[in-house]
C-alpha positions as CSV (number, residue, x, y, z in Angstrom):
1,X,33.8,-35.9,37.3
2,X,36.0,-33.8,35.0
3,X,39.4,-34.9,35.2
4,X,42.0,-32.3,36.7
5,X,44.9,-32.3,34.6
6,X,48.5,-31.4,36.5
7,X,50.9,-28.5,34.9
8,X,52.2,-29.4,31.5
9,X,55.7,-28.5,31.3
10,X,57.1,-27.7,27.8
11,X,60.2,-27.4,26.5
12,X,60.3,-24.1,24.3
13,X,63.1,-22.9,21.8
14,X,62.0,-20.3,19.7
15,X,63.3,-19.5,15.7
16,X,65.0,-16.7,15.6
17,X,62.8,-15.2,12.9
18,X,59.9,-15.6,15.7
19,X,61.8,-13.6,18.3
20,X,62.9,-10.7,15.8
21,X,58.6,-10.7,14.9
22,X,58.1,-9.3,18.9
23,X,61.3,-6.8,18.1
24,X,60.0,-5.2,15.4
25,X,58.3,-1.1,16.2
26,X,55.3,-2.0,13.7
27,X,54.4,-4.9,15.4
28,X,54.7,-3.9,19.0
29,X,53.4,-1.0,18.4
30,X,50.2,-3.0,16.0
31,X,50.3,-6.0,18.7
32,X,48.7,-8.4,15.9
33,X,47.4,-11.6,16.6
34,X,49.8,-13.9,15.8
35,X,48.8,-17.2,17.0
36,X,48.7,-20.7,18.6
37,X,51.0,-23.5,18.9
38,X,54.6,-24.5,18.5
39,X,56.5,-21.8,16.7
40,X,59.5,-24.4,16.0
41,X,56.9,-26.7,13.8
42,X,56.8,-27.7,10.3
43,X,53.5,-27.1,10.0
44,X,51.5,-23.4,9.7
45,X,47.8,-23.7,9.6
46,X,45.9,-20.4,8.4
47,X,42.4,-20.5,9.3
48,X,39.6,-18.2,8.2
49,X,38.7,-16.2,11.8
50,X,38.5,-16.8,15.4
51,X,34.8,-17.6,16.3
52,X,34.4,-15.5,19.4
53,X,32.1,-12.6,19.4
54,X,32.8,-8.9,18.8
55,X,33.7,-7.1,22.4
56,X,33.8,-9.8,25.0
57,X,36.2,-10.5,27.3
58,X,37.0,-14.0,25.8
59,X,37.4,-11.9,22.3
60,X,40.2,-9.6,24.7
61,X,42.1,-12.1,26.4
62,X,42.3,-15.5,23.5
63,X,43.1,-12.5,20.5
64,X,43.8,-9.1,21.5
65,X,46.0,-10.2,24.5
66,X,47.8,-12.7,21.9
67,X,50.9,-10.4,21.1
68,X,52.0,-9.9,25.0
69,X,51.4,-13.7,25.7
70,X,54.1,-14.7,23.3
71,X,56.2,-11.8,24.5
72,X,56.2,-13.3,28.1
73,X,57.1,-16.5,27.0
74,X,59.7,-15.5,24.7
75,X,61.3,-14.0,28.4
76,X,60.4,-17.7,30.0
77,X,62.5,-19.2,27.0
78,X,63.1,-23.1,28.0
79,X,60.9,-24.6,30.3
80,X,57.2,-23.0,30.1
81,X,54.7,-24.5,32.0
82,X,50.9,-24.6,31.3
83,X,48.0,-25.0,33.6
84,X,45.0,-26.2,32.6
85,X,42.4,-24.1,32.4
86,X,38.5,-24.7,33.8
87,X,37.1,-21.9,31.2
88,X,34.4,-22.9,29.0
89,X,32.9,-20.3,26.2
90,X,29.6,-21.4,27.8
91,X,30.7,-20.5,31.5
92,X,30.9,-17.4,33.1
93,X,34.3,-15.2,32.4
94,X,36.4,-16.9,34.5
95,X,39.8,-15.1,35.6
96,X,41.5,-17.6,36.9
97,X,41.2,-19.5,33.4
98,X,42.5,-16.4,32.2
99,X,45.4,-16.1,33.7
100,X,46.1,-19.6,33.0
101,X,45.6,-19.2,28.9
102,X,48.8,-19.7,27.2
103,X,48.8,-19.6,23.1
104,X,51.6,-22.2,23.0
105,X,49.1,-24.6,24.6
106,X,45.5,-23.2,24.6
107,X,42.9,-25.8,26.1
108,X,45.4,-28.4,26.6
109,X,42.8,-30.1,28.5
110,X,40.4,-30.8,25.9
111,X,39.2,-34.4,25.2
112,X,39.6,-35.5,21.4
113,X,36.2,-35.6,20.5
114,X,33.6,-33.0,19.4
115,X,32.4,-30.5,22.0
116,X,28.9,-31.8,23.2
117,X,26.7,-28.5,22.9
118,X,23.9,-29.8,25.0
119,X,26.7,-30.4,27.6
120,X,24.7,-28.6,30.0
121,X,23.5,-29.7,33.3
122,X,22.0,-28.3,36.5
123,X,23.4,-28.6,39.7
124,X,22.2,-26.4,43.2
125,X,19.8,-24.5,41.0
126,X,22.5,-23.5,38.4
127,X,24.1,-24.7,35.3
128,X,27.6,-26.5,35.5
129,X,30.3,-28.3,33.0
130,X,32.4,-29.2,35.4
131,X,31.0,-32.9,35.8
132,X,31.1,-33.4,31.9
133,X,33.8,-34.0,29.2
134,X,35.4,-30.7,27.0
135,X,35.0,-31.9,23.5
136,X,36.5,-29.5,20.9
137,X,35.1,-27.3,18.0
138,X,34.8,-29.4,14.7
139,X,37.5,-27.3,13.4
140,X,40.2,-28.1,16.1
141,X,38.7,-31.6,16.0
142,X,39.8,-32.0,12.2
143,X,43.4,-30.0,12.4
144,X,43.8,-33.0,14.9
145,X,42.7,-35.8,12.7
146,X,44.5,-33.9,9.9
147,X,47.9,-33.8,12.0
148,X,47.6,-37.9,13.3
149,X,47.4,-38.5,9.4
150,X,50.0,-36.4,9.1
151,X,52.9,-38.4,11.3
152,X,50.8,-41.7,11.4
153,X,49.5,-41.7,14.7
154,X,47.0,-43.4,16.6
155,X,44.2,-41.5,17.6
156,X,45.0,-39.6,21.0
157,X,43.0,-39.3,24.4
158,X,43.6,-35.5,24.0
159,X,43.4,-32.4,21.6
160,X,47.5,-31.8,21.0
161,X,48.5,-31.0,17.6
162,X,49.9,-27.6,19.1
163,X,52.8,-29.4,19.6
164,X,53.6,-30.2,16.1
165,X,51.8,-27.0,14.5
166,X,51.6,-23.5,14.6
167,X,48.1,-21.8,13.6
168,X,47.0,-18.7,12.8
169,X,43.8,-16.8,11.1
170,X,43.9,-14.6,7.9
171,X,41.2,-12.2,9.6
172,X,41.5,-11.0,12.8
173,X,37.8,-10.2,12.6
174,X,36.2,-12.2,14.8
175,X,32.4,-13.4,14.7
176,X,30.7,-16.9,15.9
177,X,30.6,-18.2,12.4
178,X,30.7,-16.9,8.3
179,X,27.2,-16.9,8.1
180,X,24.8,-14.1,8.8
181,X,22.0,-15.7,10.8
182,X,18.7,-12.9,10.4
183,X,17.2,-11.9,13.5
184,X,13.2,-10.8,13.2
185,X,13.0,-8.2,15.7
186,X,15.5,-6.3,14.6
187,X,15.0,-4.2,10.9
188,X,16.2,-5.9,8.2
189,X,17.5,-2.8,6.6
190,X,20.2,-2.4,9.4
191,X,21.1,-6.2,9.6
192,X,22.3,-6.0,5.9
193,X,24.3,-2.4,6.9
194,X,26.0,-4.5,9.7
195,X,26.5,-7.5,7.2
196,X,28.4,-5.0,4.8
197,X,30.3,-3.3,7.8
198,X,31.6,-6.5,8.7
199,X,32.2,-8.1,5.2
200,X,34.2,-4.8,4.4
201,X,36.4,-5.1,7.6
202,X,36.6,-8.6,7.0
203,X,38.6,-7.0,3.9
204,X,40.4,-4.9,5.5
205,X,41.9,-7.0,7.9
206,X,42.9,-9.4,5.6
207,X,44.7,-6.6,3.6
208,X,47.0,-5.4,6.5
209,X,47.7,-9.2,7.6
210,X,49.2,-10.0,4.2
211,X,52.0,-7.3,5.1
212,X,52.4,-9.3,8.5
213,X,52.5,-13.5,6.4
214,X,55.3,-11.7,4.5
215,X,57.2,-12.0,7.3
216,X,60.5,-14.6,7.4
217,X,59.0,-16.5,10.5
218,X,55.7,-17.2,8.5
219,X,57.5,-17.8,5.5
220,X,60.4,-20.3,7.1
221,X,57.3,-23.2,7.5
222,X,58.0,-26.1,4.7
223,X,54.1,-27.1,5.3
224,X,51.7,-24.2,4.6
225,X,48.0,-25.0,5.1
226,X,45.5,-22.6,4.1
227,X,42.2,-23.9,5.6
228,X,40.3,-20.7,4.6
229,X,38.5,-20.9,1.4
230,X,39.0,-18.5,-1.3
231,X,39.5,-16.1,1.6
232,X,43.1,-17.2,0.8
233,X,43.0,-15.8,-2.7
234,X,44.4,-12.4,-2.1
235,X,47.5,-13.5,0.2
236,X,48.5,-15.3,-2.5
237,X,48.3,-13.0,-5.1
238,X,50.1,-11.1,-2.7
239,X,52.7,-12.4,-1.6
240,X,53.6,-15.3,-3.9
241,X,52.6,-13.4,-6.8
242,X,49.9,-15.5,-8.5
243,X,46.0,-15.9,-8.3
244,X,45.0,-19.9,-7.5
245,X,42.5,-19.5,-10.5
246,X,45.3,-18.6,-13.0
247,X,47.4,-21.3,-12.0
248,X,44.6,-24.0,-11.2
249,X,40.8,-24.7,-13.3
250,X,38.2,-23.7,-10.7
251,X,36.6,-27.5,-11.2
252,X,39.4,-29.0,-9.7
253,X,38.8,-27.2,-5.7
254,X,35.3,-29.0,-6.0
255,X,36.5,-32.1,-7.2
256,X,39.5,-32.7,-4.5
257,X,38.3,-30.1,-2.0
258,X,41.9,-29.1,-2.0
259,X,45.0,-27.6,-4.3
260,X,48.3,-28.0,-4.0
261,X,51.0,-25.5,-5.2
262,X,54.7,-27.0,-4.9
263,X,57.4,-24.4,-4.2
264,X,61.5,-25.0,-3.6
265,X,61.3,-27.0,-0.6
266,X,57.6,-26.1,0.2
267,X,54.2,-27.0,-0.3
268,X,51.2,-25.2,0.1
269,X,47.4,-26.4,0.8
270,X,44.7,-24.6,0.4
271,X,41.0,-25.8,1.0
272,X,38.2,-25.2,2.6
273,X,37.5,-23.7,6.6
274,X,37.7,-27.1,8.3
275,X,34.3,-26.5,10.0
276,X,32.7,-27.2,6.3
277,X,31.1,-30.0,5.4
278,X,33.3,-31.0,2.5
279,X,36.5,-31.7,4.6
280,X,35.8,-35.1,4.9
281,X,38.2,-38.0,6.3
282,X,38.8,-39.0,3.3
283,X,40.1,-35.5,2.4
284,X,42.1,-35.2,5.4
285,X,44.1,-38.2,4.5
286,X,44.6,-37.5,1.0
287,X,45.6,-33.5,2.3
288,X,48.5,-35.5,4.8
289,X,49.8,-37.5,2.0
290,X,50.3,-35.1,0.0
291,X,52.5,-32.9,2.9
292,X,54.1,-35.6,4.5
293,X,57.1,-35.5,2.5
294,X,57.7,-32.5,3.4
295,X,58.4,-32.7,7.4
296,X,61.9,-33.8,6.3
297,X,62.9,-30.6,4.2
């Protein structure tokens, strides 16, 4: 039977270059998705996208809501507490599971191994979860692996690396995954339109988020991940000034499935979307001992 985890309570001091983000006009005003995690961490991890589809209520309350979350517990400053939620993407929209999202935390009940899609089984003449194991996504499952590599720890019963990271995605474009799947039935012509509609977004996005990583709270992390691709190409031209192919040969992504670029104090990673094949263990480990020296800076 799935297990019923109690409250988690957590102890929560916020920079004050995160606080000042949820003063400034353009932002509440904006209300950009800012993120999951521990704001006090050492780590930032920059993803590609969330997954969810366009206009569903998941797609509402995980991104859109994301700005007023923080803003309430920013109020609750100290002890915030975190129920575990019983919403599954599979599962009817659930509002109690709603209610009980919190960024700092999401899914704190989730089980450190890969979400089982053929989880499903019936039960009174309907589908349930409820007597089976929450697995997580393959890219949650690897920024877990990544952050045990990271401060040499066993491998744990649950998903928690929010504790000792702060994530975030360079689009806030959501879709199920980077790849345009073709559907038959419907006319090819308008499936390529709504391809370029959402590539150009895509853009878009990305272009007013680099105003919003130029911000001191995303810029105070020592250990900067970008698990995105080349989709990080433009943030860094932006904001740090250079283009990764003027500074690195294009072999040597392939090679190491990684770069590193070595500031004052910092480092910054970038490789490929963690859901990709490429990010291997081996990877993984090499990517942590690169960063570990920096946890102390």
């Amino acid at each position: 039977m799935q297990a019923v985890f109690p409250p988690l309570t957590l102890p929560a001091s916020f920079p004050k270059s995160f606080r000042n983000l949820f003063d400034n006009e353009t932002y509440k005003q904006k209300k950009p998705f800012v993120g999951y995690g521990n704001p006090s961490a050492k780590i930032l991890i920059v993803g590609q996208e969330v997954t969810w589809k366009q206009d569903i209520e998941e797609q509402k309350r995980y991104c859109f809501e994301n700005f007023d979350d923080w803003q309430e517990n920013i109020k609750k400053e100290g002890q915030i507490v975190v129920k575990s939620e019983i919403h599954h993407p599979d599962d009817d929209v659930c509002s109690e599971a709603f209610l009980n999202f919190n960024p700092i935390f999401p899914h704190y009940y989730r089980y450190n191994c890969l979400d089982n899609k053929k989880r499903i089984t019936r039960e009174n003449g309907r589908f349930t979860h409820k007597y089976l194991k929450y697995g997580a996504s393959t890219t949650w499952y690897k920024y877990q692996k990544l952050v045990q590599d990271i401060f040499c720890r066993e491998k744990s019963d649950s998903i928690d690396f929010f504790k000792d990271t702060f994530i975030t995605e360079l689009s806030e474009v959501t879709r199920p995954n980077n790849k345009f799947e073709r559907d038959p039935n419907i006319d090819l012509q308008k499936q390529k339109e709504e391809e370029k509609k959402q590539r150009e977004a895509t853009k878009e996005s990305i272009k007013n988020r680099c105003q919003l990583f130029k911000n001191e709270f995303f810029q105070q992390f020592p250990i900067t991940i970008f698990a995105c691709g080349h989709y990080a190409d433009k943030i860094f031209e932006f904001i740090y000034g250079f283009k990764p192919a003027d500074v690195f040969s294009p072999s040597t992504f392939k090679q190491n499935g990684y770069r590193v670029y070595r500031g004052e104090n910092k480092i910054y990673v970038w490789t490929y979307q963690f859901s990709h094949t490429e990010i291997s263990d081996a990877i993984l480990g090499e990517i942590a001992e690169e960063v570990r020296p920096y946890l102390n800076k």
